[in-house]
VOGU-3710 file (C-alpha; in Angstrom, 3 decimals, decimal comma):
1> xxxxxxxxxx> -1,932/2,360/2,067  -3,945/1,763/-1,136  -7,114/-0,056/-1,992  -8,267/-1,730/-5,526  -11,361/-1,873/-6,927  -11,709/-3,864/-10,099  -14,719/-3,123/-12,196  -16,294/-4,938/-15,166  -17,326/-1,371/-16,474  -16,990/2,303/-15,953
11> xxxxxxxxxx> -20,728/1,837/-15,665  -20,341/0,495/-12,093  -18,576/3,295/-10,724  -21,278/5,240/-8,280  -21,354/6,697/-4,667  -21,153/4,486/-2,887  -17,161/3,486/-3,935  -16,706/6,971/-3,672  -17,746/7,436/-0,166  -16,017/4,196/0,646
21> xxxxxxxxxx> -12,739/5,879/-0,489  -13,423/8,822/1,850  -14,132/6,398/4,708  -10,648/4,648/4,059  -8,298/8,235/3,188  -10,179/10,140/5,434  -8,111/13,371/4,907  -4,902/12,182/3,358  -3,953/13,201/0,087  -4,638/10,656/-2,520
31> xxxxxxxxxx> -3,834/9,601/-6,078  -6,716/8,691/-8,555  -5,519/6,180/-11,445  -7,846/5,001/-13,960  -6,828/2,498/-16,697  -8,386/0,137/-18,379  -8,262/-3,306/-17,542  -7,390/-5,494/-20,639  -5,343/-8,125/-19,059  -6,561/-8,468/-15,865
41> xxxxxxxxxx> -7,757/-12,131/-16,921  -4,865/-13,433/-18,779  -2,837/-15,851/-17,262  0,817/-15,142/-18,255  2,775/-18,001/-19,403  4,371/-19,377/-16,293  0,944/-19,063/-14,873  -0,165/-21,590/-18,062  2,852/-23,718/-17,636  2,046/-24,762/-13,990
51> xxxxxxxxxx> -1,632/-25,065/-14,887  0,140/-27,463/-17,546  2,288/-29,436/-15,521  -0,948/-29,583/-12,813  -2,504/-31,627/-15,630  -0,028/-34,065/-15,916  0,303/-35,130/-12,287  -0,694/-38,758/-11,473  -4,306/-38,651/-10,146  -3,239/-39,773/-6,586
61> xxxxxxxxxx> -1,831/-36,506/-5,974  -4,683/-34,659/-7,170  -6,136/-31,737/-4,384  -9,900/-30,122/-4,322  -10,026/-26,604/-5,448  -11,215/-26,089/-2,281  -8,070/-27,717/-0,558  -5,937/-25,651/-2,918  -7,119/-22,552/-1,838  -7,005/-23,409/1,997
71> xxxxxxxx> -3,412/-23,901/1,205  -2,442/-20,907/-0,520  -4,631/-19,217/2,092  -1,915/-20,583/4,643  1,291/-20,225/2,521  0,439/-16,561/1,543  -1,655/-15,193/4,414  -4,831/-14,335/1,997
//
């Protein structure tokens, strides 16, 4: 099992995500990793190439954002 917590600073970290780890791990052994988070909001290119070719459907087939997400939601299980 692992959990991720994404942070917009090491300011954030505080007790409270500590004791949630504890809740979660209990008292299995764990692994601590802490690196920083540079790319976290790049989209790579394929990601840039289907928000490309997104642009240049025909407006008929145009979805909500909302929509989108209810689909991915069913595709991937989020």
């Amino acid at each position: 099992m692992y959990a991720t917590y994404h942070l917009s600073s090491a300011e954030e970290v505080n007790n409270e995500i500590l004791e949630a780890i504890k809740a979660t791990f209990k008292s299995k052994p764990i692994t601590i990793i802490v690196e920083e988070d540079e790319d976290y909001s790049l989209l790579s290119d394929e990601m840039k190439a289907e928000l490309d070719n997104r642009l240049s459907e025909a407006d008929e087939q145009y979805i909500t954002a909302e929509s989108s997400i209810n689909l991915l939601n069913k595709k991937y299980g989020l």
